[in-house]
C-alpha positions, 0 to 999 in steps of 0.5 A: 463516451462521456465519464460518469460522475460519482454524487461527490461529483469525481468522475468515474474515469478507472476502467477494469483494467486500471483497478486489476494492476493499481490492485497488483502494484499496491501489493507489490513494493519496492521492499519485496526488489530491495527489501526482501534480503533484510526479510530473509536474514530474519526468518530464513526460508521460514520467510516464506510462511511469514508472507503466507500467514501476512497474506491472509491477514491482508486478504481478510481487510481487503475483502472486509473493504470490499464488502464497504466499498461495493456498498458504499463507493466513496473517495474517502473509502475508510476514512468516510465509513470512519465518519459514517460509523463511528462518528466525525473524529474517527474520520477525522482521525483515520483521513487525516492519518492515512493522508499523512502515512502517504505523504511520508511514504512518498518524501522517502520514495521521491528521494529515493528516485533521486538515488536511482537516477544516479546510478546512471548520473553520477554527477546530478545532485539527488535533489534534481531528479527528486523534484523533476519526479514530484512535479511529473507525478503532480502533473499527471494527476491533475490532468485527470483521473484516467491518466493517473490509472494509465500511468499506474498500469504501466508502472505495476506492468514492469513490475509484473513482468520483472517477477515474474521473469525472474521466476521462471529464470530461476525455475530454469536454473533450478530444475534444467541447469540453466546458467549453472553448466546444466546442473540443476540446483534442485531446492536442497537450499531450503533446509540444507543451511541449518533447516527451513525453522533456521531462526525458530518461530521467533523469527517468523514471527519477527519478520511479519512486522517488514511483511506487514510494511511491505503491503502497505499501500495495498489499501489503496483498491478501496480509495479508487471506488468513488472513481471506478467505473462500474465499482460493484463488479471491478472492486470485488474482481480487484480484491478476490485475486490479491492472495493468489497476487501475494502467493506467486509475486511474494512466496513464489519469487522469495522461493526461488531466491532461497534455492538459487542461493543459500538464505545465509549469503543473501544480501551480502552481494547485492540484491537477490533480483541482480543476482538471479539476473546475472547468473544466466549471464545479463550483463545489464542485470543491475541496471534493469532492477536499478529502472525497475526500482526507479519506477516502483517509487514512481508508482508509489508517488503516483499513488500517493498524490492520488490517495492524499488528494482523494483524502483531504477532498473527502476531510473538507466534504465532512468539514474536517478541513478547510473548505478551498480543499474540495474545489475541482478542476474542469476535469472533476480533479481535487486540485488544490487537495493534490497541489497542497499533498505536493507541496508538503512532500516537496518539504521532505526533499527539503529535509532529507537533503538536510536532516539526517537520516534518523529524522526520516526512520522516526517519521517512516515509523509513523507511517507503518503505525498508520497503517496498522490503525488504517486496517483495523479501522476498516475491520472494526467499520465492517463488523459494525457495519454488518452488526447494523443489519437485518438477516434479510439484508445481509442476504442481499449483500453482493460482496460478502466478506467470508467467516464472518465473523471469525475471519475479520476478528483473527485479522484484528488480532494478528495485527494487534499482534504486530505492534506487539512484535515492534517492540522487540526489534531496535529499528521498529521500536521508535514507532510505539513512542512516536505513534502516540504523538502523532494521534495525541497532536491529531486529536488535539488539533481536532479540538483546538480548530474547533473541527468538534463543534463543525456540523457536516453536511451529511450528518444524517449519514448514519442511516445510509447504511440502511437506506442507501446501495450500491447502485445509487452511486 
């Protein structure tokens, strides 16, 4: 059966089964294996309250996205409503930064495999099997977008499963004995160590700037829409399970955690996961959490080749980038945007082999910067989007975001309240003076390169919110 193409002229190669698991491993990082103790030692069993809180507040973008997506199944996704809503330099704004935050994520995730490969080889310098990782992701998503979805659904398996047996080994040991002479730990452990509040409200609070960087990526539903197949039905299937995703792999795991273990000792031998896993007597138990990490940052590359193709081919439709960027293979790929994204991600090996570390924790602010501007824009798009309709067409809306418009404007709120938040943590902090460079040179290269006086193509694209559906794609 012959792929459909989308009007950019991408195929339509991601089954159902591709955007369900590229939904769950956007949602599910490397932060919640290796991340969550830092989590913990900031809330204390409260974390749990933390994730819920984030979780709605992401559930609400991602149903706000959903509504833009269903309706408008762009490559682009929210750089292309950007475009579309608030003009060319909201585009250019929002495409150029979400290319940037990815291609920053993944210098650091392709490092990071070369630190989990030596787990296992010790003598292999940590830039070999960074390399060998980027030219393989680079590989598949050139080939076609169908490999880069089957690739993605294997990768967010191993880590579905990974949870999820974690949490009923965990149940076991908690309600049966299992691994702990066949007494039952019960979950005493969630109040015992000096309460469920141990470090107030401040530290909930506190702890939703990691739980926030801890779903970034989880966006990436929306970007997949210009080459799903069958979008008004996948994307919304994708998106209405991602709360329930977050209550189980995210609460539910940190739950069982924290009872297994007093929150006050996580962390202080080694990873929560290892340490479930050792308990019921696996010998191999940091070994498998080492090749579960390992293919979490493979997926994130993965991921981010996708997206960052996807972005730069979108920025070069709008003429918000050079025009060579929006050439396709045969196989209806965006090669030169993709080989391009890879060749600055190889530049961060470069760096992290001989840049300190501090070059990398300012940059990886930008990211996290990012990604807060990339959620509001998409809230901002959608209660634009949705102020631009009649009562008669809001009707007809197949995907609707739910307590419009209270529910999109809390969301709004709470993240503005995040970058609040940064400014009382250390670590975090560096991100409010790095984050202005950052949009300052953005906008400025907008009008140096002259990308302000550029007409694009579909400069009529404001009427399409009025003039277009979905079933025109």
């Amino acid at each position: 059966m012959q792929e459909q193409v989308n009007s950019e002229g991408l195929h339509r190669g991601l089954q159902e089964r591709h955007i369900q698991l590229i939904a769950i491993g956007g949602a599910i990082g490397v932060g919640l294996f290796l991340g969550s103790a830092s989590a913990i030692k900031t809330a204390g069993p409260a974390i749990t309250l933390s994730y819920i809180i984030g979780g709605l507040m992401i559930f609400m973008v991602m149903r706000a996205l959903g509504e833009l997506a269903v309706s408008y199944p762009v490559s682009g996704s929210f750089s292309a409503y950007a475009h579309t809503f608030f003009g060319p330099l909201a585009g250019y704004l929002t495409g150029w930064t979400y290319w940037f935050m990815w291609v920053v994520t993944c210098m650091a995730e392709i490092t990071a495999v070369g630190v989990y490969v030596n787990y296992w080889l010790p003598d292999i310098p940590q830039w070999i099997p960074a390399l060998c990782a980027l030219v393989a992701m680079t590989l598949i998503n050139l080939i076609s977008v169908k490999y880069f979805g089957e690739f993605e659904f294997w990768f967010a398996l191993i880590k579905v499963v990974t949870i999820i047996a974690m949490i009923l080994i965990g149940l076991g040991i908690i309600l049966f004995g299992i691994g702990n002479g066949g007494v039952a730990l019960g979950f005493s452990n969630l109040w015992a160590n000096g309460g469920f509040f141990a470090n107030g409200l401040s530290g909930v609070f506190l702890a939703m700037v990691m739980v926030a960087f801890a779903f970034l990526g989880v966006e990436l539903i929306g970007v997949t829409a210009g080459e799903a197949q069958n979008p008004e039905k996948t994307i919304p299937s994708a998106i209405n399970k991602v709360l329930w995703r977050i209550l189980i792999f995210y609460v539910g795991a940190l739950v069982v955690i924290m009872s297994i273990f007093p929150w006050n000792q996580i962390g202080t031998t080694g990873s929560p996961f290892v340490l479930t896993f050792a308990k019921i007597g696996i010998p191999a138990a940091a070994g498998i959490i080492n090749f579960v990490v390992l293919t979490a940052a493979l997926s994130s590359c993965n991921s981010g080749l996708f997206s960052t193709g996807r972005m730069l081919y979108d920025l070069s439709l709008k003429k918000n980038a050079p025009a060579f960027l929006s050439n396709l293979s045969k196989n209806k790929v965006p090669y030169i945007a993709i080989l391009v994204s890879s060749a600055f991600m190889l530049i961060g090996v470069v760096l992290n082999y001989l840049a300190p570390a501090k070059v990398f924790i300012y940059i990886t602010s930008v990211a996290t910067i990012g990604a807060v501007f990339i959620w509001s824009m998409i809230l901002l798009v959608q209660i634009k989007f949705r102020r631009g309709l009649s009562k008669e067409e809001v009707e007809k809306l197949s995907y609707k975001t739910p307590l419009w418009p209270y529910a999109s404007w809390a969301a709004l709120a709470g993240l503005l309240t995040i970058l609040v938040l940064m400014a009382f943590d250390e670590g975090t902090r560096v991100a409010l003076y790095v984050g202005p460079v950052w949009f300052g040179g953005v906008l400025a290269s907008y009008y140096a390169f002259g990308f302000n006086r550029t007409v694009p193509e579909d400069k009529n694209n404001k009427k399409v919110q009025k003039s277009e559906t979905a079933s025109e794609y």
